[in-house]
N, C-alpha and C positions, 0 to 999 in steps of 0.2 A: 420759300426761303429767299433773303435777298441773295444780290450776287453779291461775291465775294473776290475782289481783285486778287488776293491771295492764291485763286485757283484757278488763273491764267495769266498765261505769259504777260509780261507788257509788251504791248505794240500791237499792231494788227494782224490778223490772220486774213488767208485768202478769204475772197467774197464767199466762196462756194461752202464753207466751214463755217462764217461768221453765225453766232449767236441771236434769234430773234428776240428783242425787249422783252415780250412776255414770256420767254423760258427763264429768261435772267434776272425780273424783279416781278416783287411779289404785288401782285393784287387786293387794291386795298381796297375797293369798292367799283360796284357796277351799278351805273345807269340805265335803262331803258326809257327811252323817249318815242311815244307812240304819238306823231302829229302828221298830217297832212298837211302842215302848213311848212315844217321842218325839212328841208332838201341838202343842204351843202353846209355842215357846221365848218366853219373857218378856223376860227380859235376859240377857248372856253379859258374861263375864268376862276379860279374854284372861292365862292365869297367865303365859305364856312365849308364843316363837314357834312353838313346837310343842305347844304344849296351852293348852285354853281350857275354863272351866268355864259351864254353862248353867242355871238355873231353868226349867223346863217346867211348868204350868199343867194340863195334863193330866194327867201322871202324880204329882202332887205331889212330884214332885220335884227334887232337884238332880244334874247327872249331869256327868262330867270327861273329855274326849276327849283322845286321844294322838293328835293329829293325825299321826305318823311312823308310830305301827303301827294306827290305827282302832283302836281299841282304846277303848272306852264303858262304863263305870264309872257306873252309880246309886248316888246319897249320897241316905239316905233314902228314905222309901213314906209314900203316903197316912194320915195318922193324927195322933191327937193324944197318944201316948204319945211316951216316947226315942227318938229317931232318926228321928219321925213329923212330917211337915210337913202342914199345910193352907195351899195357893197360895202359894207362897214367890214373892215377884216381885222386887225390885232387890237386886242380889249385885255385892258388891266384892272385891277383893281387898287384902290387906297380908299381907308377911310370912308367905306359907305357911299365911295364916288365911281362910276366907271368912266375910266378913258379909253378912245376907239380912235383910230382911223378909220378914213374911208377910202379905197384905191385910185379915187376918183375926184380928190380932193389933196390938196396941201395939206390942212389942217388936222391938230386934235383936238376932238372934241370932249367936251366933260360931261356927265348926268348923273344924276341921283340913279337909284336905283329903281327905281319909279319911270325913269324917264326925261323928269323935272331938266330942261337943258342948267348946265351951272359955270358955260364959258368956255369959250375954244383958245387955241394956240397954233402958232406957225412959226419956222426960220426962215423969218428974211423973204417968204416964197417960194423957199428952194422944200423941193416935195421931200415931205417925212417919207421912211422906206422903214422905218422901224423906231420904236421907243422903247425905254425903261422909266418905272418912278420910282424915286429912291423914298426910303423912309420918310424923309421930308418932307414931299412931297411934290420936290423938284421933279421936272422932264429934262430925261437924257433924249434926245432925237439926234438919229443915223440919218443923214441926207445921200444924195446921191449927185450934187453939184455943189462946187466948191468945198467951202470947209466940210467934215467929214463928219463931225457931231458939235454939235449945240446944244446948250445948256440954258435950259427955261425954264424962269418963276412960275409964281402959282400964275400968276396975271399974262402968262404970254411971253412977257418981257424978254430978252435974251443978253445973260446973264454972262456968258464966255463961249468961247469957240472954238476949236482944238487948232491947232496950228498946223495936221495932217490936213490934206486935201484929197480928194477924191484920186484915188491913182492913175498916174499917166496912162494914156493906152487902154483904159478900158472905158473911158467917158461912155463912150453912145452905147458900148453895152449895157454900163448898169443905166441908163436912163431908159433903155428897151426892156431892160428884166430889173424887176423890185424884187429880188432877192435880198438876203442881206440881216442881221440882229446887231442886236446890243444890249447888252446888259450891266446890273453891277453888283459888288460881293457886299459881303457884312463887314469887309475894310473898306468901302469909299472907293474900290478902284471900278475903271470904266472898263469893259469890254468891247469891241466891236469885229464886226466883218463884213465885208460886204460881198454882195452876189460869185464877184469874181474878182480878181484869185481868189485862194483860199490860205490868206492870210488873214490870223486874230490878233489884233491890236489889243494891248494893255496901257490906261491911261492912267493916269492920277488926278486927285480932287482938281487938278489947275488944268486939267485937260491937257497934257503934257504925255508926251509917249514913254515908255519906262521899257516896253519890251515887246515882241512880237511872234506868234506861233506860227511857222511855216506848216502847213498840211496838204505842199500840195502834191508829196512825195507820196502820200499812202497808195495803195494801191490800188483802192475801189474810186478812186479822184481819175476824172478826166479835163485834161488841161483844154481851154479856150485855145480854139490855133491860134498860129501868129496870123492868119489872113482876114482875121475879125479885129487886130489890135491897130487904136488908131484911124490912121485914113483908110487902113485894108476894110475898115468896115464898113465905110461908106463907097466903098469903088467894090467890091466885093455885091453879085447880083441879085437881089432880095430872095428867090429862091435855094441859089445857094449859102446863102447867109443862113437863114432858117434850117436849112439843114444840118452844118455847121455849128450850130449854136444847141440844137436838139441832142448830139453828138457829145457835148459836152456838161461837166458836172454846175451844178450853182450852188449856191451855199442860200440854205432859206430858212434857217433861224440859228441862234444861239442865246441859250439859259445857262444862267447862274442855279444850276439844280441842287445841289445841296454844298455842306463848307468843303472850299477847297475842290470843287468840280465844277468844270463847264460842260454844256453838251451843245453840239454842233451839228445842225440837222443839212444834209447834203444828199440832193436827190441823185437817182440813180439809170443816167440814160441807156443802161442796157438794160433795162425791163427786169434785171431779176428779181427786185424786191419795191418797193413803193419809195425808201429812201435809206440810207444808212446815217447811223449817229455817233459820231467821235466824241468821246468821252476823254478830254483834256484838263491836267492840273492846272490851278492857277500861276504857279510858276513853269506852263509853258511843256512838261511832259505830254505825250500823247498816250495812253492808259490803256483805250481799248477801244473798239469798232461791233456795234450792235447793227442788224435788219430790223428795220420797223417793217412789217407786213401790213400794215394799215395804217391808216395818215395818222401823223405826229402830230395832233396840233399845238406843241408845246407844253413847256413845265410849265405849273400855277401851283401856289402855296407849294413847291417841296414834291406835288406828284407830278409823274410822269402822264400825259394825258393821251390816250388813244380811243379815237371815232370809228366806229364799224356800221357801214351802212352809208345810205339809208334802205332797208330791204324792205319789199312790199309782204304784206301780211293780209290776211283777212279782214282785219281790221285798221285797213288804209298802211301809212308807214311805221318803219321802227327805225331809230337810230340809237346805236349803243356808243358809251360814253364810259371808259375803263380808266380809271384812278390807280396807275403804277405808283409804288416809292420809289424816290428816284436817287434814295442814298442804296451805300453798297453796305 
């Protein structure tokens, strides 16, 4: 059964009570992917109902499952030549095209589904930290220096700029933590967030701000001290720094998951659960607070997507791949 907002409170409940994803949405389908070549899926793509495409961390690469025949296809190897990826990590799909980042790079890059490269994109140099493609086929990119999202043609080009800036006070954070999403609805509007605070920006088609979600009142949210904000973070002694910053929550995605809901994936430094997900209306209500017990790698077409593994088996690894719906 899905869940049903109707049959809880709005707002949050204590951590210790909160709802894990899979008691609360219903499983649409399970992957099994048996590869030794498969170690750290990042984020997955879902192309169709029968095939979904993955970023792996380990193998640097990108890899395309036929969920009807098993059947596992690598795009790309380790390298920095044609065809050579270093840690490719958030991958979308449009139109038969995947676009990726790679951590370790400015750029997004485009490919066929094959591989075939079909053209990269950048803001200005300032590192992507996250993207959206709208229907069009435009790139929303979330930076983490200066303007705060950029709007890019198919060709690259940079089309508009938001008039937000990266917020005072946490510069050298988020350029230490890529944290941070963005997304958009089926009206045109923009979403964003970035690592820290835990404020969602609502934009409009002109990149113009319209409204803002404060979360950083819930209760499972741990605030960045103030001795990391600013110059405290560079006078502040890198051991204690790291500690500090461990301490505290980040914000490390947000999906446009079905109409009318965003979900907001925010880890969890007290070890209880792997990361929790605030489920916010587009007009800026906060709904409801799920446990993911196993990594989120994000909504794709409309599911919920959760990785388990990779476990060792008899016959080399297994990484499972669980297709949540992610309406209520």
């Amino acid at each position: 059964m899905l869940c049903s907002l109707a049959a809880y409170p709005v707002g949050c409940t204590r951590t210790q009570t909160t709802l894990p994803l899979e008691e609360a949405f219903a499983e649409h389908k399970r992957l099994e992917i048996r590869s030794e070549l498969v170690g750290e899926v990042y984020d997955v793509a879902v192309l169709a109902d029968t095939a979904i495409a993955f970023t792996d961390l380990a193998s640097r690469s990108i890899f395309v499952l036929d969920a009807r025949t098993g059947m596992l296809r690598q795009v790309g190897r380790s390298g920095t030549g044609p065809g050579e990826y270093l840690l490719p990590a958030q991958l979308e799909q449009w139109r038969g095209r995947l676009f990726f980042r790679e951590l370790t790079s400015p750029f997004i890059k485009v490919i066929s589904f094959d591989g075939i490269p079909l053209g990269e994109m950048a803001a200005r140099g300032a590192p992507v930290i996250a993207f959206d493609v709208s229907p069009e086929g435009l790139v929303y990119a979330l930076s983490n220096r200066g303007p705060a999202v950029y709007l890019l043609g198919p060709g690259g080009e940079i089309l508009a700029a938001s008039e937000a800036q990266v917020p005072e006070g946490f510069q050298f954070i988020l350029q230490a933590n890529y944290g941070g999403g963005i997304c958009i609805d089926t009206r045109g509007y923009v979403y964003y967030v970035h690592a820290a605070p835990y404020v969602v920006h609502k934009l409009d088609g002109t990149l113009k701000e319209v409204a803002s979600f404060d979360g950083a009142s819930l209760p499972h949210y741990h605030k960045y001290p103030r001795e990391l904000l600013g110059s405290g973070y560079q006078t502040t002694p890198p051991q204690v720094r790291q500690q500090l910053m461990r301490n505290a929550s980040t914000i490390l995605g947000l999906w446009y998951a079905a109409p009318g809901l965003l979900f907001v994936k925010v880890s969890d430094p007290t070890g209880r659960v792997r990361s929790f997900v605030d489920v916010w209306s587009t007009d800026g209500h906060h709904l409801r607070t799920f446990a993911a017990r196993h990594y989120l790698a994000g909504v794709s077409s409309g599911y919920l997507v959760l990785v388990e593994g990779p476990e060792a088996t008899t016959e080399g690894s297994r990484v499972t791949i669980k297709l949540l719906c992610a309406g209520f």
